[in-house]
ChimeraX commands (.cxc) that place a marker at each C-alpha (Angstrom):
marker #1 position 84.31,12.62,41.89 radius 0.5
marker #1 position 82.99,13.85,38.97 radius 0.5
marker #1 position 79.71,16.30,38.85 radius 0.5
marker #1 position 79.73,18.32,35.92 radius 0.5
marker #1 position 76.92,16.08,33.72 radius 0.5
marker #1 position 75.46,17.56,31.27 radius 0.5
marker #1 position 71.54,18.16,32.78 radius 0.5
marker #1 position 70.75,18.06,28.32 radius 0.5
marker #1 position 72.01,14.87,27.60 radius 0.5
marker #1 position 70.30,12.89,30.61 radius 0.5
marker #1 position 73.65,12.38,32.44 radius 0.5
marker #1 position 73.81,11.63,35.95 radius 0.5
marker #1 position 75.41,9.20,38.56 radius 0.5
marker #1 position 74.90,5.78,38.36 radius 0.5
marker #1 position 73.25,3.87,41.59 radius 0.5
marker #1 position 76.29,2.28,43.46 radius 0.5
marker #1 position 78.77,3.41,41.71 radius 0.5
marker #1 position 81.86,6.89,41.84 radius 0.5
marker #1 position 82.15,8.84,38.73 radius 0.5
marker #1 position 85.58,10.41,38.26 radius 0.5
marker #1 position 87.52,11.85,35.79 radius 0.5
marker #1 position 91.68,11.40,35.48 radius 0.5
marker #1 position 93.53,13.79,33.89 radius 0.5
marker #1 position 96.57,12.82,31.66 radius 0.5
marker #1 position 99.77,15.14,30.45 radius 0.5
marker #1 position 100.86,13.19,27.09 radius 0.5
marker #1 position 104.63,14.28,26.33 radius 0.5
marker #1 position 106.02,13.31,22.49 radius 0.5
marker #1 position 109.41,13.26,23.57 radius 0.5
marker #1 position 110.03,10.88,20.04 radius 0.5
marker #1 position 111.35,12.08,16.32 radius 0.5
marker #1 position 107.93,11.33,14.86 radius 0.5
marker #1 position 104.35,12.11,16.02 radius 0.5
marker #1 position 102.33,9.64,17.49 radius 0.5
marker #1 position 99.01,8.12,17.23 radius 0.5
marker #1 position 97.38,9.21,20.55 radius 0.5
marker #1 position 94.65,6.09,20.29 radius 0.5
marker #1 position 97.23,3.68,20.91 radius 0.5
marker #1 position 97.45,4.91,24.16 radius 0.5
marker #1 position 94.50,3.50,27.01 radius 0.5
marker #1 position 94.22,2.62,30.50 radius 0.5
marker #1 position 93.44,0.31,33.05 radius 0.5
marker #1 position 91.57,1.49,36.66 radius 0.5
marker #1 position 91.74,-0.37,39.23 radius 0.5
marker #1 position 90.53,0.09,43.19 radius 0.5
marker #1 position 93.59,-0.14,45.23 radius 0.5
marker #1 position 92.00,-1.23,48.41 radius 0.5
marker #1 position 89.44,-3.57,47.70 radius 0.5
marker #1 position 90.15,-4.58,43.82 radius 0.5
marker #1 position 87.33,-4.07,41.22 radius 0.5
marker #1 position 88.16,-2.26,37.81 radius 0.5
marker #1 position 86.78,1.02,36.69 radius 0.5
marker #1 position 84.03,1.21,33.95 radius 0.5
marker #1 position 85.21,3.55,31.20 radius 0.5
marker #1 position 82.63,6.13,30.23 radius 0.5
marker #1 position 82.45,9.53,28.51 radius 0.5
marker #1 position 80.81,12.77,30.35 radius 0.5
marker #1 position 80.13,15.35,27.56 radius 0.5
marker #1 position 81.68,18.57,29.96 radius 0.5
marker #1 position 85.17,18.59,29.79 radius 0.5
marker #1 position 86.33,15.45,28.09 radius 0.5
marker #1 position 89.08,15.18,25.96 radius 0.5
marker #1 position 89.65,11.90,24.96 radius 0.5
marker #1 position 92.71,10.32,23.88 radius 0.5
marker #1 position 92.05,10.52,20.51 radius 0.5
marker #1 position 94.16,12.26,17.63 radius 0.5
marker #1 position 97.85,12.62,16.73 radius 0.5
marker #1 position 100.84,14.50,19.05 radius 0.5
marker #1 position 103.71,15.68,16.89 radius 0.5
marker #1 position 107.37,15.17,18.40 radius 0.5
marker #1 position 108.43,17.75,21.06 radius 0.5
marker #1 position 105.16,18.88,21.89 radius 0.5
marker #1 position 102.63,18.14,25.09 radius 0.5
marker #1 position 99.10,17.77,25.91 radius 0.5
marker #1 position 96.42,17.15,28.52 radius 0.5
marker #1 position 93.62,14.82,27.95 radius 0.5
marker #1 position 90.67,13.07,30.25 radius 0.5
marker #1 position 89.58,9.70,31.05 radius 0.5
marker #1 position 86.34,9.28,32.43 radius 0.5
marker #1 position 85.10,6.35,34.10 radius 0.5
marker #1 position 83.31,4.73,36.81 radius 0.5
marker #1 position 83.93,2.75,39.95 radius 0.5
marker #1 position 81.38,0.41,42.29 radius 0.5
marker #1 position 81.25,2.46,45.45 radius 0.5
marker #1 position 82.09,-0.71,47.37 radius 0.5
marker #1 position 85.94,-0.54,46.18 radius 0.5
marker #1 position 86.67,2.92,47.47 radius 0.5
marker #1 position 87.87,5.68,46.15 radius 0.5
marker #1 position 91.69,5.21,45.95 radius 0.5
marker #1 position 92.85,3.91,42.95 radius 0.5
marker #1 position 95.95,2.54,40.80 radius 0.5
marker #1 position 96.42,3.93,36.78 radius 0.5
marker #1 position 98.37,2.20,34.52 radius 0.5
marker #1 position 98.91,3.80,31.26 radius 0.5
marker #1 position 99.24,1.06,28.07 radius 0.5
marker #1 position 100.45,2.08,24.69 radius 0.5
marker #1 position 99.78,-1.02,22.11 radius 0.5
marker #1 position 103.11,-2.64,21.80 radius 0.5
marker #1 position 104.63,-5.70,20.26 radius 0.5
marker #1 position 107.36,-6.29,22.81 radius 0.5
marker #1 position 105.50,-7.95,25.90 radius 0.5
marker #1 position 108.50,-6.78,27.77 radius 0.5
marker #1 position 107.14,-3.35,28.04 radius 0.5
marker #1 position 106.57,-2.17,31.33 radius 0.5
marker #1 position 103.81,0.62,31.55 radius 0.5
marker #1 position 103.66,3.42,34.24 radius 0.5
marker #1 position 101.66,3.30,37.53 radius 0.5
marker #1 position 100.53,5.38,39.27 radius 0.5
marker #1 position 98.05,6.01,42.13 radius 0.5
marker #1 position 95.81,8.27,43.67 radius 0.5
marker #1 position 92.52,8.65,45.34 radius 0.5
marker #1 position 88.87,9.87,43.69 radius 0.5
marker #1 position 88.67,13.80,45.14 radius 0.5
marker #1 position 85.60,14.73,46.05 radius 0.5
marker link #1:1,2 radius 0.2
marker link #1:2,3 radius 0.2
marker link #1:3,4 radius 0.2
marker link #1:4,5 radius 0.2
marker link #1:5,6 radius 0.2
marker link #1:6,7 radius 0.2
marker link #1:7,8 radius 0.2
marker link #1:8,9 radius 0.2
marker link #1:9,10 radius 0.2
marker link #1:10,11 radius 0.2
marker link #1:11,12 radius 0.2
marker link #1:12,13 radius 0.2
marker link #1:13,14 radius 0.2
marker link #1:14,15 radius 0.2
marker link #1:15,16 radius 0.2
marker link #1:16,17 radius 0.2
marker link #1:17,18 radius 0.2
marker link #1:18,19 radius 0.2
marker link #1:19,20 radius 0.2
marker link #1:20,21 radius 0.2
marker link #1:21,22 radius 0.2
marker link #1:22,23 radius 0.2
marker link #1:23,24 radius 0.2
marker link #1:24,25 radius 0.2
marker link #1:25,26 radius 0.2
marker link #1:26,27 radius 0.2
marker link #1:27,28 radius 0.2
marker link #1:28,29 radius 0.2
marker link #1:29,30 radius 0.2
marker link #1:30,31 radius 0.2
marker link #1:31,32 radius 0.2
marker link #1:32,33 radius 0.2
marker link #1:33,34 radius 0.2
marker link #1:34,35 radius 0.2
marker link #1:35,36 radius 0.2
marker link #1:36,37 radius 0.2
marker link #1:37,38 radius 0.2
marker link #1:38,39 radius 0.2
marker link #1:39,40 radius 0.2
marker link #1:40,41 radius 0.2
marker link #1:41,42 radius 0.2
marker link #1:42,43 radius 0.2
marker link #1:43,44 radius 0.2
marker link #1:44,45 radius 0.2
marker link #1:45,46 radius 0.2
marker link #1:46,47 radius 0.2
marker link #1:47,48 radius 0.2
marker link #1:48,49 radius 0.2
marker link #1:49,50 radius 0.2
marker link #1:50,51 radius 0.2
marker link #1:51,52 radius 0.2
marker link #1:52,53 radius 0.2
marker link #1:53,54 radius 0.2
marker link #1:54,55 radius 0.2
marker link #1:55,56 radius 0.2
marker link #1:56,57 radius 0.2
marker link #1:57,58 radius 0.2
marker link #1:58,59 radius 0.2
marker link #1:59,60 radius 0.2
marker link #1:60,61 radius 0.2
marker link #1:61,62 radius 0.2
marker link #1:62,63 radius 0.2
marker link #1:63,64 radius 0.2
marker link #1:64,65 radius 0.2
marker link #1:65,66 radius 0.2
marker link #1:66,67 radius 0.2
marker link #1:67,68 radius 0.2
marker link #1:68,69 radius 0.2
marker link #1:69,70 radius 0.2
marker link #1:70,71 radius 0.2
marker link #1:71,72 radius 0.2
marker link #1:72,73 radius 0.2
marker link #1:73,74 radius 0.2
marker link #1:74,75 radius 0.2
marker link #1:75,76 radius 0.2
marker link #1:76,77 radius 0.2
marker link #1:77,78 radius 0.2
marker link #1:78,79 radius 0.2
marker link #1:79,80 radius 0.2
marker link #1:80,81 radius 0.2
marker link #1:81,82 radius 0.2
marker link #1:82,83 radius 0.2
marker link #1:83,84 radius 0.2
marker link #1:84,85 radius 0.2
marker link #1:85,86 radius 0.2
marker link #1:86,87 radius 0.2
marker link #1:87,88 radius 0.2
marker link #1:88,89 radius 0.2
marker link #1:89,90 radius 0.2
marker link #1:90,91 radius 0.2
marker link #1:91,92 radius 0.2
marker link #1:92,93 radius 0.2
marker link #1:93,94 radius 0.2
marker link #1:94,95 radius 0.2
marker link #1:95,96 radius 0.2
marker link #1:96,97 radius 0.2
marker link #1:97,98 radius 0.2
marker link #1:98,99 radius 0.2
marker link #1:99,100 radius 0.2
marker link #1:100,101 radius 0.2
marker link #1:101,102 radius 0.2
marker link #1:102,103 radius 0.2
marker link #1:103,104 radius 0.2
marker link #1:104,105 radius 0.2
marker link #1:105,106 radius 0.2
marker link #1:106,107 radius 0.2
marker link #1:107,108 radius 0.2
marker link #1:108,109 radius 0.2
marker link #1:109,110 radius 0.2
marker link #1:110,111 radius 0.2
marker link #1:111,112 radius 0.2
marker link #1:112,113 radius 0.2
marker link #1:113,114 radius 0.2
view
């Protein structure tokens, strides 16, 4: 769960609902660098369904946003929010925009830490 809001900018928990924050290691393992906003995600409960709001907590984030030249790695955030009724574990898949609907995109799942 996240609890690191920033007390300045108002943030806080919203009634009904988990705050958490993923963490994602981006590897360029391409010959050219890549635009890291064509990357995005989808969060999902994995016991009860629902899908996670995305939001932004000021503390910490580091959106996917920016380029990653080839051969090099980096760790970025993805904040978002989830009704309390749907639990806390959870199923990540990570999209990158594509023109071949064949694609399939990693999974993977975990539970909100308290």
């Amino acid at each position: 769960m996240f609890t690191g809001y920033n007390k300045d900018l108002l943030e806080s928990a919203s009634p009904g609902k988990t705050d958490f924050r993923i963490t994602l290691k981006v590897e360029n393992a391409g010959k050219v660098s890549v635009d890291l906003s064509s990357l995005s995600t989808i969060i999902e409960g994995a016991t009860d369904g629902g899908e996670a709001a995305s939001t932004v907590f000021e503390n910490g984030s580091s959106p996917l946003e920016g380029r990653l030249a080839m051969g090099r790695t980096v760790t970025k955030t993805e904040d978002a929010e989830l009704e309390t009724r749907y639990g806390k574990a959870i199923v990540v898949t990570v999209q990158r925009s594509s023109d071949d609907l064949d694609t399939t995109f990693p999974e993977f799942e975990g539970t909100i830490a308290k």
